[in-house]
C-alpha positions as CSV (number, residue, x, y, z in Angstrom):
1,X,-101.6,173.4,145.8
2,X,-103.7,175.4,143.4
3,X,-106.5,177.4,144.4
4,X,-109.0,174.8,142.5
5,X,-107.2,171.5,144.3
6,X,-108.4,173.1,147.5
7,X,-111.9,173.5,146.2
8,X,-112.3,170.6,145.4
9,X,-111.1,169.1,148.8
10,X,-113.0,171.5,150.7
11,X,-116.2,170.0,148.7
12,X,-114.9,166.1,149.7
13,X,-114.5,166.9,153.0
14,X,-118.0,169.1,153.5
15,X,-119.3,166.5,151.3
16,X,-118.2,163.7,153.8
17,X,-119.2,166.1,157.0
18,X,-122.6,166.3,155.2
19,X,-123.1,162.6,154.9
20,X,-122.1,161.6,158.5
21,X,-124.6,164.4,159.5
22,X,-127.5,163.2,157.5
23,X,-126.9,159.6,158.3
24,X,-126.6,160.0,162.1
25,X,-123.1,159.5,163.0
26,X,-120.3,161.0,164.2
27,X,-116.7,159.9,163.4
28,X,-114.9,159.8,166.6
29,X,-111.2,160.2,167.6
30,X,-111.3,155.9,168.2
31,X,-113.1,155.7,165.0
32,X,-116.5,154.8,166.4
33,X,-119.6,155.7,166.2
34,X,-123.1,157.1,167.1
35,X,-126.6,158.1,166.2
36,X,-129.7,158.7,167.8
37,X,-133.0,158.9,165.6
38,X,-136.6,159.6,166.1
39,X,-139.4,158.2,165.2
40,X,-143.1,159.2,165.9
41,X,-143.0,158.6,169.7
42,X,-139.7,156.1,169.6
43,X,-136.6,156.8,170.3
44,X,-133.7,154.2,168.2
45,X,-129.7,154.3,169.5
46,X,-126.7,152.6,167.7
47,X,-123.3,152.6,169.0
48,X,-120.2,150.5,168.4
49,X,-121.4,148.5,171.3
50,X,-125.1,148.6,171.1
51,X,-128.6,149.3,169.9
52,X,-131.0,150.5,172.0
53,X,-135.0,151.4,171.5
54,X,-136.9,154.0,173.9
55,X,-140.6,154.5,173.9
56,X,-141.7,157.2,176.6
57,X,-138.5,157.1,178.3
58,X,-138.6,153.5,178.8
59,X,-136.0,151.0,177.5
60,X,-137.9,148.6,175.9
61,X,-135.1,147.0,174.1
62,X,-131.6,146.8,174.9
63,X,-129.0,144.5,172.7
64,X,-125.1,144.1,172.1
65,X,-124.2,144.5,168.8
66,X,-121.3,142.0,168.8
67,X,-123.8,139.0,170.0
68,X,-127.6,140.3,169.1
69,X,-127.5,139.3,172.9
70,X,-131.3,141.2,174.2
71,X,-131.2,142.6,177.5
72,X,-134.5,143.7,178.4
73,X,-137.9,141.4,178.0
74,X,-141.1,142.9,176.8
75,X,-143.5,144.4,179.1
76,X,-146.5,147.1,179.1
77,X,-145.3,150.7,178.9
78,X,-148.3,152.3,180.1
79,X,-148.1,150.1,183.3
80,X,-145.8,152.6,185.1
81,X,-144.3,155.8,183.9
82,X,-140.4,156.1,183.1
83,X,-140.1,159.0,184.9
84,X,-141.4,160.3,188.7
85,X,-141.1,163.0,190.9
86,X,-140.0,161.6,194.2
87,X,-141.3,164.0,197.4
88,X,-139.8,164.6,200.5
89,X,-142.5,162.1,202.4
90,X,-141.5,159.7,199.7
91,X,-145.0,159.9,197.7
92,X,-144.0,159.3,194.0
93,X,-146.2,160.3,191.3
94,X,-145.6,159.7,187.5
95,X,-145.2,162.6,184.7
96,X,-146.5,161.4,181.5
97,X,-150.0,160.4,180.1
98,X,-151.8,159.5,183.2
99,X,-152.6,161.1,186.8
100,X,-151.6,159.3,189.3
101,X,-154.2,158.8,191.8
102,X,-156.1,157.6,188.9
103,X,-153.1,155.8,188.1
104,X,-153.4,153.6,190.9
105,X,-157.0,152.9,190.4
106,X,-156.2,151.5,186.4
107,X,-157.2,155.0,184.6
108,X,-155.0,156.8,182.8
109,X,-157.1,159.0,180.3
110,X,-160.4,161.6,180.7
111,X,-163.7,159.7,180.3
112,X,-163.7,161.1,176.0
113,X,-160.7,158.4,175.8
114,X,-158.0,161.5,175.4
115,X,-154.9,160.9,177.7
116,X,-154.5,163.5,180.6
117,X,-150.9,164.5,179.5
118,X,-148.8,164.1,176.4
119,X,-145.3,162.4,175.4
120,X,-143.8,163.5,172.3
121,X,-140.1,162.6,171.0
122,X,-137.5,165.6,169.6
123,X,-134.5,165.8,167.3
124,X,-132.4,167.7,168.9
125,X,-128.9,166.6,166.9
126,X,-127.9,163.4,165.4
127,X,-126.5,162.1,168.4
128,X,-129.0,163.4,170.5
129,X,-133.3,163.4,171.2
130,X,-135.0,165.1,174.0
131,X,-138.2,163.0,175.3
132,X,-140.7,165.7,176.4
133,X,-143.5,165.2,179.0
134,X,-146.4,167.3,179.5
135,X,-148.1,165.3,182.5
136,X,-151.2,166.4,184.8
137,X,-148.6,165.9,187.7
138,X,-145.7,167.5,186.3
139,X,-143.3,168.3,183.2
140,X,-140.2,167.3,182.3
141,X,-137.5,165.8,179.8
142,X,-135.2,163.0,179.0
143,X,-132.0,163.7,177.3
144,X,-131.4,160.6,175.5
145,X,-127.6,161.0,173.6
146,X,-125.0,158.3,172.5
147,X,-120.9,158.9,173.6
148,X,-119.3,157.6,169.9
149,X,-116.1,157.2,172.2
150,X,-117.4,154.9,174.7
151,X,-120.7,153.4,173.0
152,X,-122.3,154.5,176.1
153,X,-126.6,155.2,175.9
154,X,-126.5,158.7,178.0
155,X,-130.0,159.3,179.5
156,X,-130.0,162.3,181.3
157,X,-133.9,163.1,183.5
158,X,-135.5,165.8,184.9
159,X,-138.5,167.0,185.7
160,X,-140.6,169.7,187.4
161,X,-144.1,170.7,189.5
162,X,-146.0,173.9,191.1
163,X,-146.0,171.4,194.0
164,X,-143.3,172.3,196.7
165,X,-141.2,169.5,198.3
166,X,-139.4,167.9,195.6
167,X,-137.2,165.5,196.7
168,X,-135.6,163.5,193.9
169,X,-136.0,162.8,190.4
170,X,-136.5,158.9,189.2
171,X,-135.9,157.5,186.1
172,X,-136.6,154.0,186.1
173,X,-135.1,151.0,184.3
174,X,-137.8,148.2,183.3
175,X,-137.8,144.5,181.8
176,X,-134.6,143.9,183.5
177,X,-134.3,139.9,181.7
178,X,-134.5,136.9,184.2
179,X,-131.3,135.7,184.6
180,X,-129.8,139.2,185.5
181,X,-128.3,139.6,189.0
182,X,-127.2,143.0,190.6
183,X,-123.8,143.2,191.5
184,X,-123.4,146.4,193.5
185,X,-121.6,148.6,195.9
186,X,-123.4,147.4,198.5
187,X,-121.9,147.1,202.0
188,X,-118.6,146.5,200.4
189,X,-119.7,144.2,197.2
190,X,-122.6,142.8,196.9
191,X,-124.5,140.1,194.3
192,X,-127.7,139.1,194.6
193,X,-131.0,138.8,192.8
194,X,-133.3,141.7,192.5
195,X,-136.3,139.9,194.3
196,X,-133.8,138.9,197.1
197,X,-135.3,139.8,200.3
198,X,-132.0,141.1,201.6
199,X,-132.5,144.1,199.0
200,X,-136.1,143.7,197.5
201,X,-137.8,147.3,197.4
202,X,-134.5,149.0,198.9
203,X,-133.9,152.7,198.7
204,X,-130.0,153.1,199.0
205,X,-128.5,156.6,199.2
206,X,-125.1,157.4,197.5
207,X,-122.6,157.7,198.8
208,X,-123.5,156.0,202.4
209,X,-125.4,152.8,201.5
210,X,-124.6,152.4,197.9
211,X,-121.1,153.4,198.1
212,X,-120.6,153.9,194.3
213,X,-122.9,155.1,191.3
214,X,-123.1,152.0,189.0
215,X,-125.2,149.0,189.1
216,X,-124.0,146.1,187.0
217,X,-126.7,143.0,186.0
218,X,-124.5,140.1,185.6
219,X,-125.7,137.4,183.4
220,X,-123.7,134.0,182.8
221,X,-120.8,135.7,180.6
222,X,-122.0,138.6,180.0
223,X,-124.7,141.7,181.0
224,X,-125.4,145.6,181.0
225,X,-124.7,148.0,183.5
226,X,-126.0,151.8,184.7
227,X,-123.5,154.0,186.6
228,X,-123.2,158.0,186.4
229,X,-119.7,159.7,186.0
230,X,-120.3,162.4,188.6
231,X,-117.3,164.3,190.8
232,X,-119.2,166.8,192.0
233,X,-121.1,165.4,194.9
234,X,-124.1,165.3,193.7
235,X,-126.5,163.3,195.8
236,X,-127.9,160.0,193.8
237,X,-129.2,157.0,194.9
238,X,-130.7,153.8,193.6
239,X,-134.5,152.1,193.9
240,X,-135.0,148.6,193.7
241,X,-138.2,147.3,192.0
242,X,-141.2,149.5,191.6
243,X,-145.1,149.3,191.7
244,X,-145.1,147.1,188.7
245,X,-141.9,145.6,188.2
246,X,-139.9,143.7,191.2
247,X,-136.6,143.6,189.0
248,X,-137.1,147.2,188.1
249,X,-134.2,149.7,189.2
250,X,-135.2,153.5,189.9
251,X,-132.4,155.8,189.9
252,X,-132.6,159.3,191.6
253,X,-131.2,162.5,191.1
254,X,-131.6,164.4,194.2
255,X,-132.4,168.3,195.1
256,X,-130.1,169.6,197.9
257,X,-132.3,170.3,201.1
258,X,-133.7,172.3,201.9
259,X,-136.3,170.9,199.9
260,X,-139.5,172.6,202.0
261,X,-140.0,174.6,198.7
262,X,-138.3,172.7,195.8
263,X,-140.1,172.1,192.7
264,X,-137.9,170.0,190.6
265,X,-134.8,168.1,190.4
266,X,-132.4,167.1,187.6
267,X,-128.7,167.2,186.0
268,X,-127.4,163.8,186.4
269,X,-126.6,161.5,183.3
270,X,-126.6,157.8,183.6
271,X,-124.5,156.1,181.4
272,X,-125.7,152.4,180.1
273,X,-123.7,149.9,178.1
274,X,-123.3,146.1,177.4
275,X,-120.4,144.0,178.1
276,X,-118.8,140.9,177.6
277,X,-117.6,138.6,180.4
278,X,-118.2,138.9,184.1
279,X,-118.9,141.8,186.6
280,X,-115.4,142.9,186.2
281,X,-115.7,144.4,182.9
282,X,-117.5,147.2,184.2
283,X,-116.4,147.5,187.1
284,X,-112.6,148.1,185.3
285,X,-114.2,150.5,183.3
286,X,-115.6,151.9,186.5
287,X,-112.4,152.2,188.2
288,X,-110.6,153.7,185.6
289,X,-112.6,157.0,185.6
290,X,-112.7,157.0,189.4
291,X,-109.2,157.2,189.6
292,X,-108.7,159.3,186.6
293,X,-110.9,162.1,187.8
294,X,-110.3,162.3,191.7
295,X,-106.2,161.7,190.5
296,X,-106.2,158.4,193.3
297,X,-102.6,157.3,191.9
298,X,-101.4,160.5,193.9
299,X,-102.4,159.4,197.1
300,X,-99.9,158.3,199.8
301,X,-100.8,155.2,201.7
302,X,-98.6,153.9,204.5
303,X,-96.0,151.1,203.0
304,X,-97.1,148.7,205.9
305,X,-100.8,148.7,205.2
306,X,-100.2,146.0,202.6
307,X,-98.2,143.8,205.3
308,X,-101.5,143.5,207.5
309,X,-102.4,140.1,208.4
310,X,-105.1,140.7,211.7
311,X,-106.4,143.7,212.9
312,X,-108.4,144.0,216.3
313,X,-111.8,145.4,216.5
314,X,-112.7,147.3,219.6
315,X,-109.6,146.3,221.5
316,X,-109.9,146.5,225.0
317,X,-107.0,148.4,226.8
318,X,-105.3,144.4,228.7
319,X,-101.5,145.0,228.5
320,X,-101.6,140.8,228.8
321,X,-103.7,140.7,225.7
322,X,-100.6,142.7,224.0
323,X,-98.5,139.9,225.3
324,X,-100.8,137.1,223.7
325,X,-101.2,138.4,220.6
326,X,-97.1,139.2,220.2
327,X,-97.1,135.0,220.8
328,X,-99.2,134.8,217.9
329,X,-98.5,137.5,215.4
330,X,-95.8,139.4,214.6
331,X,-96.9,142.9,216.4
332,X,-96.2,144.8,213.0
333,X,-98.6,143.0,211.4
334,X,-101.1,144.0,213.6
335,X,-103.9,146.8,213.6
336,X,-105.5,147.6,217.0
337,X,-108.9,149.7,216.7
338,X,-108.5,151.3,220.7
339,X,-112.0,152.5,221.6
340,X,-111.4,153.1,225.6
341,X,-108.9,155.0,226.0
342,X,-109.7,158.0,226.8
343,X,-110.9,159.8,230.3
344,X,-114.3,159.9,229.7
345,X,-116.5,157.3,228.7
346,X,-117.0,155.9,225.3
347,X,-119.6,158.3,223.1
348,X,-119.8,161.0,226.0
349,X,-118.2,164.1,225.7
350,X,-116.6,164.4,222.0
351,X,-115.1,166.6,221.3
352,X,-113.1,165.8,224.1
353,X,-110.0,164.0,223.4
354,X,-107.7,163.6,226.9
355,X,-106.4,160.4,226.8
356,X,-106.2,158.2,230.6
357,X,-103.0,157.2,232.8
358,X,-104.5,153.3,231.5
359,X,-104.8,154.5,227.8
360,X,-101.5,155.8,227.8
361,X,-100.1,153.4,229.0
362,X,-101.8,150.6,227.0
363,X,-100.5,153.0,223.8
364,X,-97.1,153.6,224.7
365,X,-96.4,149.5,225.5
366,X,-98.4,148.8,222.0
367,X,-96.6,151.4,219.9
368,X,-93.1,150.3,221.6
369,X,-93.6,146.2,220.6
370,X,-94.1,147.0,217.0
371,X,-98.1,147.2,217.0
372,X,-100.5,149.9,214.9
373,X,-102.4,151.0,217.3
374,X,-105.0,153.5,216.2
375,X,-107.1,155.6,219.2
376,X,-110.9,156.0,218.7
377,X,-111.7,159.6,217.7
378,X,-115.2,160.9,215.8
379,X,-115.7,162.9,212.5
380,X,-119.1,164.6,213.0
381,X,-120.5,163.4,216.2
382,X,-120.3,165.6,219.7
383,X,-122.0,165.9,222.8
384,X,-124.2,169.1,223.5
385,X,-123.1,169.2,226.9
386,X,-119.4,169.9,225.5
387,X,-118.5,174.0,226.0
388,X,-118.1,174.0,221.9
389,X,-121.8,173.2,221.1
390,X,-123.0,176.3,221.3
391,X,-120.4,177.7,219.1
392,X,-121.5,175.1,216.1
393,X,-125.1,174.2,217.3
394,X,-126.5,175.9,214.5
395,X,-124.3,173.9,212.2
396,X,-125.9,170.3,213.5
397,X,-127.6,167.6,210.6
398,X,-131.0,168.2,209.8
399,X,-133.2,165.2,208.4
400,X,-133.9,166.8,204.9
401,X,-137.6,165.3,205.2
402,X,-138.3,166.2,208.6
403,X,-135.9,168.8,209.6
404,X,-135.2,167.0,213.0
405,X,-131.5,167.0,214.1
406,X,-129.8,164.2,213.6
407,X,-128.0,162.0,215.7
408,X,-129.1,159.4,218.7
409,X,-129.7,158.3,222.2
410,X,-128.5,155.6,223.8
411,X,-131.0,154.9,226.7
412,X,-131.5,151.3,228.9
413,X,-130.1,149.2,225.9
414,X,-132.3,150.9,222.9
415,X,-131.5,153.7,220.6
416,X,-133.9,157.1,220.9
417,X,-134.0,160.1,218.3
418,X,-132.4,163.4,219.5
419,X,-133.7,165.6,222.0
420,X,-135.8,168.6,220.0
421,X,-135.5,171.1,223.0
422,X,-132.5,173.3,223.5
423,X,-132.6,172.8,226.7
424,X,-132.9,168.9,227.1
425,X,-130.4,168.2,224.4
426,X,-127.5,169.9,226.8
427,X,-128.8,167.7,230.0
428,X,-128.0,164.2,229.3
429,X,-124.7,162.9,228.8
430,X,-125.5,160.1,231.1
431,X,-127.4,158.8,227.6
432,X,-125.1,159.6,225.0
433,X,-126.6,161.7,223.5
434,X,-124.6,163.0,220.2
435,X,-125.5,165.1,217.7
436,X,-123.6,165.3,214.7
437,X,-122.5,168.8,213.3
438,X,-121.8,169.8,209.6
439,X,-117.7,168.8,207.9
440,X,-118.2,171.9,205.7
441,X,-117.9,174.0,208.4
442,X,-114.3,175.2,208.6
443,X,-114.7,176.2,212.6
444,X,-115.6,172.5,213.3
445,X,-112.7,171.3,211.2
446,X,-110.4,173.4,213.3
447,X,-111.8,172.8,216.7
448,X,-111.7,168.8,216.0
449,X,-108.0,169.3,214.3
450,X,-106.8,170.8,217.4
451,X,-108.5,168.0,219.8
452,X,-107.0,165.3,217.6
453,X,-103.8,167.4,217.3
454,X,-102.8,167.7,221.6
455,X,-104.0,163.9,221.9
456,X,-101.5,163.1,218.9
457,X,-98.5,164.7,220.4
458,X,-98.8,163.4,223.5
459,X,-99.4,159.7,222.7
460,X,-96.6,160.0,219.7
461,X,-99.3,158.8,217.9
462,X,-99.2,158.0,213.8
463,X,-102.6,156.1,213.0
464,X,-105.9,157.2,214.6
465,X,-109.8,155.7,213.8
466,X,-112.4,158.3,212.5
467,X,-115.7,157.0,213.4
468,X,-119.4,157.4,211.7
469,X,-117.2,158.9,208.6
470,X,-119.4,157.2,206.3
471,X,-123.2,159.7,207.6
472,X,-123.0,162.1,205.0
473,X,-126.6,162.0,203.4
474,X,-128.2,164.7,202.1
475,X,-129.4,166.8,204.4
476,X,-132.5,170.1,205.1
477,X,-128.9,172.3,205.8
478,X,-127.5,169.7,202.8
479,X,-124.5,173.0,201.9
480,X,-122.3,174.9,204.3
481,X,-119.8,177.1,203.1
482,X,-120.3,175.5,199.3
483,X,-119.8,172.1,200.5
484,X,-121.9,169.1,201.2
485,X,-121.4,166.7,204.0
486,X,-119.7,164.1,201.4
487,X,-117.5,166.7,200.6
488,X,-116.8,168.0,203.9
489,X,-116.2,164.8,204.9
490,X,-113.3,164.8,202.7
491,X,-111.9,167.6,203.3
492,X,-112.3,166.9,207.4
493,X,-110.7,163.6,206.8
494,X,-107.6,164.9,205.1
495,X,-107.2,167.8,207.6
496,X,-106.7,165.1,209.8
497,X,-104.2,163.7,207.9
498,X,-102.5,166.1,207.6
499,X,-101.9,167.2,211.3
500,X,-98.3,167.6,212.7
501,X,-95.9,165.3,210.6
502,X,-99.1,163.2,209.3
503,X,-101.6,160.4,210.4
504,X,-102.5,157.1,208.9
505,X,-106.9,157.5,209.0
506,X,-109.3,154.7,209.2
507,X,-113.1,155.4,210.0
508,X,-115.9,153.5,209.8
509,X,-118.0,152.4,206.7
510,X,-116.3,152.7,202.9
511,X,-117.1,154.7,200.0
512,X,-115.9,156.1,196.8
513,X,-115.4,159.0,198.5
514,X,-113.8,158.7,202.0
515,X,-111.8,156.0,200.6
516,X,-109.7,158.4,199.0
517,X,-108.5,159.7,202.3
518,X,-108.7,156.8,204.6
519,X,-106.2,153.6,205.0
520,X,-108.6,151.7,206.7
521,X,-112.1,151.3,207.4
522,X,-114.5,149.1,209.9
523,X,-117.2,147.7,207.0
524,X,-120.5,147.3,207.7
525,X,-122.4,143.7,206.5
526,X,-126.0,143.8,204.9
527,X,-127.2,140.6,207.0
528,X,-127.5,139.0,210.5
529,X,-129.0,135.9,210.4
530,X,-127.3,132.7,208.7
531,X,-129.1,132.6,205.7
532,X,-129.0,136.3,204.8
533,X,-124.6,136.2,205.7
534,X,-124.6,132.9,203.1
535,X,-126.5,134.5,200.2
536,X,-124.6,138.1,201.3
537,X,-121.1,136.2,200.6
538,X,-119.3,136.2,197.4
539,X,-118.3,139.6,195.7
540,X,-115.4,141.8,196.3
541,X,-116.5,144.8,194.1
542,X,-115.4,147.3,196.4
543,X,-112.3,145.9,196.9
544,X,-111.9,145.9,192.8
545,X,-112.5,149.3,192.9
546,X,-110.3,150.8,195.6
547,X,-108.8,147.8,197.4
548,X,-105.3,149.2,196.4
549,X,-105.6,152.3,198.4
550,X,-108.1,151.6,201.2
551,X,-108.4,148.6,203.5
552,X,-111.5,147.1,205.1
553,X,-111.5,145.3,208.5
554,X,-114.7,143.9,210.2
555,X,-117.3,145.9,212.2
556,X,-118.7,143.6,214.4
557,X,-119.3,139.4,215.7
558,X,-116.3,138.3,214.9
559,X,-115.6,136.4,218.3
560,X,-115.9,132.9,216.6
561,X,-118.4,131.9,219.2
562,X,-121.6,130.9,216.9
563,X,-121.9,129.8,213.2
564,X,-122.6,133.2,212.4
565,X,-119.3,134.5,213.8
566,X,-118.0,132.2,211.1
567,X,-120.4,133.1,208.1
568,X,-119.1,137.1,209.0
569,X,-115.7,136.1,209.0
570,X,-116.5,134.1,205.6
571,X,-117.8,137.1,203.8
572,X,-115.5,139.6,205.3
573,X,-112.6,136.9,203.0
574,X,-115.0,137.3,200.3
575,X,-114.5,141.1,200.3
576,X,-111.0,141.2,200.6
577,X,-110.8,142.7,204.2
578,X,-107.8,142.3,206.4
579,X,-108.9,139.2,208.8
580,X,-110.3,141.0,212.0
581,X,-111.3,139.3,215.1
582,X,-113.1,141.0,218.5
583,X,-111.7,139.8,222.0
584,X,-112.4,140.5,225.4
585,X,-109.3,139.3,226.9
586,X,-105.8,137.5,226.4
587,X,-107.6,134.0,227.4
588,X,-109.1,134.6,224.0
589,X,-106.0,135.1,222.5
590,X,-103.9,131.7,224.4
591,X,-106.7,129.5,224.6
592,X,-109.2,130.4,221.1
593,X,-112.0,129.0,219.8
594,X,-111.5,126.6,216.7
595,X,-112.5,130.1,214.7
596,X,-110.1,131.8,216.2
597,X,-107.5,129.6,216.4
598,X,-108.0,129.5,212.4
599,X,-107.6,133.7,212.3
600,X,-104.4,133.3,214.3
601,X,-103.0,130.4,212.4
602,X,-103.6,132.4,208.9
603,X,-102.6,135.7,210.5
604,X,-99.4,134.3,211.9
605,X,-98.2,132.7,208.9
């Protein structure tokens, strides 16, 4: 080609590159794309699946661009600020125009009419605007970008004060159209309106309570969803409804504790997009990623953990209910969570882990007809009065508000906080008392290993139940050795694992997280009473998301003895969990209540 030829095809292509720049959009490797544009105070988003409009970090309007379909109904802007600083004894104030003690009186400006703070919009790229507050509270920005690959809005908060104790960062989400219902990780799946009692005004903290971080609002056939693409730990949760707005969703980005001197939080992007269709759209979309960036199609699972058809909550240690349930159910279809078998008493005395003549022998007759028997074992908890505890005392969960330790007390049928003296704490095993000690810390990793290790060699055991695996909040000692409890959860959970020739792991409560290391795990519900289990029923997100690698059985009432047995049993289907039941005895097992009888009949094929 001759030396003018490429001239002239350099000028096409800057030409072209010019063009795209000045117009706002970036050609992407799909073909797609995006622009972001500013202006005054308003920030305007186009995508290949969307247009969006932003003024003072609110979304005001929210539409597809295949069906002109409008997410978000008008409302006030200056009613309540799109972004808050959150504080440790949960006061939120706003950053932007007003102040907001005045706030909450109806006064957001100085008595000449000028507004206390400022909001002012900047082009930072074509694909990207910063939103810039200047409050009397606080500063801070909102990245506002668009992913030409995905179509995804990208809205990335932060903000700052003098003011120590900075807990969180909020960004909230308003105008949320009637019609919309959240479907969410909660308690396994969950789909519900936004002013239902069972979650109206609910804080839920990833990854414990909201088990994975997206949100989808599910209309007829279609809808728009919030999640955050994070695999770093980072501790997020979600808000539902604010001061103004009962279908309003806040979304946190929280500071590690200590937080005693913290003054700002940040560096989480949530990702928000329309879809077509139901909840499972998303949620596809969802799952995808999660797999893709923890590598999930790598990880083993037992090859009978799909051939499940009952498992056994809290299984008492009756040979003759071994007997019964062999009558009923093939024993290798069978999961037996074994909470007695040890020679102390249950939730005394972790991290001891010597097994008794009776639990032996219960898990040697269990093993030899077939059965999956798994011994009851705990991640993080451990009694003070055990030797170890003053090895790893200083390692024990502190609130991140408070500072207390963490943990409970189990005295004359109630539940008590944790002793605060040294010297009481180490006194009372006769309460179960438990404290609950740091997974980053390597020694404890090792010390519980080895416990787990001797008790697994001497049963010939291959499965064994983790419990409380799913208390890893964020914490006032939040990082030990690097890692966070959610993290050092993980890694706990796959040391276990891999002890001697391997062990199959359950533990209790699910998440994006532990799932990846667990087979099993005992779910928690969100109701109690009838009408709450009825309205709780219905969506098996969870399941969608991971179902294929981690299995959930049921927690708790599941005796078949009262409607409510039933409704549990009912939304434990819903969610895709292995059908559980919780027996006292074989007469249970040969002579069962009409719900019983139905597990067994369904269980035995």
């Amino acid at each position: 080609m001759s030396r003018i030829a490429w001239c002239v095809l350099l000028l096409a292509v800057l030409g072209s590159a010019s063009y795209c720049a000045a117009a706002g959009v970036t050609p992407s490797k799909g073909g797609s794309s995006a622009m972001v544009r500013v202006e005054d105070a308003t920030v305007f988003v186009e995508t290949s699946t969307l247009t969006a409009v932003i003024e003072k970090g609110l979304i005001t309007s929210l539409k597809s661009t295949a069906s002109g379909e409008e997410f978000i109904r008008p409302f006030d802007v200056a009613e309540e600020a799109a972004l808050q600083l959150v504080y440790r004894s949960w006061e939120t104030v706003s950053i932007g125009e007003g102040v907001s003690q005045i706030h909450r009186d109806g006064g957001d400006r100085t008595p000449d009419g000028a507004p206390y703070g400022t909001v002012r919009c900047l082009q930072v790229s074509p694909q990207r605007a910063e939103i810039i507050f200047h409050g009397w509270d606080g500063d801070g920005v909102i990245a506002v970008s668009a992913d030409p690959d995905t179509g995804d809005l990208v809205i990335e908060p932060s903000a700052f004060s003098s003011r120590a104790g900075v807990r969180a960062c909020r960004w909230i989400v308003r105008g949320i159209r009637d019609g919309l219902e959240l479907v969410a990780p909660f308690n396994q799946g969950a789909k519900l309106k936004l002013d239902d009692p069972l979650i109206k005004g609910a804080w839920r903290e990833w990854p414990q309570s909201w088990e994975a971080g997206l949100a989808i609002l599910q209309g007829e056939s279609s809808g728009f969803w919030v999640h955050c693409q994070d695999d770093q730990y980072r501790y997020k949760a979600i808000k539902i409804g604010t001061d103004s707005d009962d279908r309003a969703i806040g979304l946190d980005t929280e500071a590690y504790g200590p937080v005693d001197d913290n003054l700002g939080a940040g560096g989480l992007a949530w990702r928000v997009n329309v879809y077509q269709g139901d909840w499972r759209v998303p949620a596809a979309r969802y799952r995808d990623w999660l797999w893709e960036a923890y590598d999930l199609a790598e990880r083993a699972r037992p090859e009978w953990q799909d051939e499940l058809t009952l498992a056994l909550s809290w299984c008492p240690t009756d040979l003759d209910l071994l007997d019964a349930l062999a009558e009923r159910v093939p024993p290798g279809q069978v999961l037996l969570h074994l909470p007695g078998w040890r020679t102390d008493r249950y939730d005394e005395n972790y991290p001891n882990y010597e097994p008794s003549e009776e639990g032996k022998t219960f898990v040697e007759k269990a093993r030899t007809m077939g059965f999956h028997v798994a011994p009851h074992f705990n991640t993080v908890d451990m009694d003070p009065t055990h030797p170890v505890y003053p090895l790893v005392r200083d390692f024990q969960y502190r609130d991140v508000a408070s500072g207390r330790v963490q943990g409970w007390t189990y005295d004359r049928g109630s539940i008590m906080a944790v002793a605060e003296s040294n010297l009481a704490r180490t006194k009372h095993r006769d309460k179960k008392l438990m404290v609950k000690i740091h997974p980053g810390l390597a020694m404890w990793r090792s010390v519980l290993g080895e416990a787990i290790l001797n008790a697994a060699q001497e049963m010939s055991l291959d499965v064994v139940f983790t419990d409380v695996s799913l208390c890893t909040s964020n914490l006032h000692n939040a990082i030990v050795e690097g890692m966070t409890p959610v993290e050092g959860m993980l890694r706990l959970i796959d040391h276990v694992a891999g002890l001697g020739d391997g062990l199959v792991v359950g533990g209790e409560g699910l998440n994006e997280i532990t799932m990846q290391g667990q087979a099993f795990a005992q779910a928690h519900l969100m109701a109690s009473d009838a009408e709450g289990l009825k309205r709780s029923a219905g969506c098996g997100l969870n399941q969608f998301l991971w179902g294929d690698l981690c299995r959930i059985i049921g927690y708790t009432g599941l005796g078949g003895r009262s409607e409510e047995d039933s409704l549990r049993r009912q939304v434990y289907d819903s969610q895709g969990a292995i059908p559980t039941l919780i027996v006292g005895s074989a007469e249970e097992i040969r002579k069962p209540t009409p719900e019983v009888e139905k597990v067994l009949r369904g269980a035995g094929g």
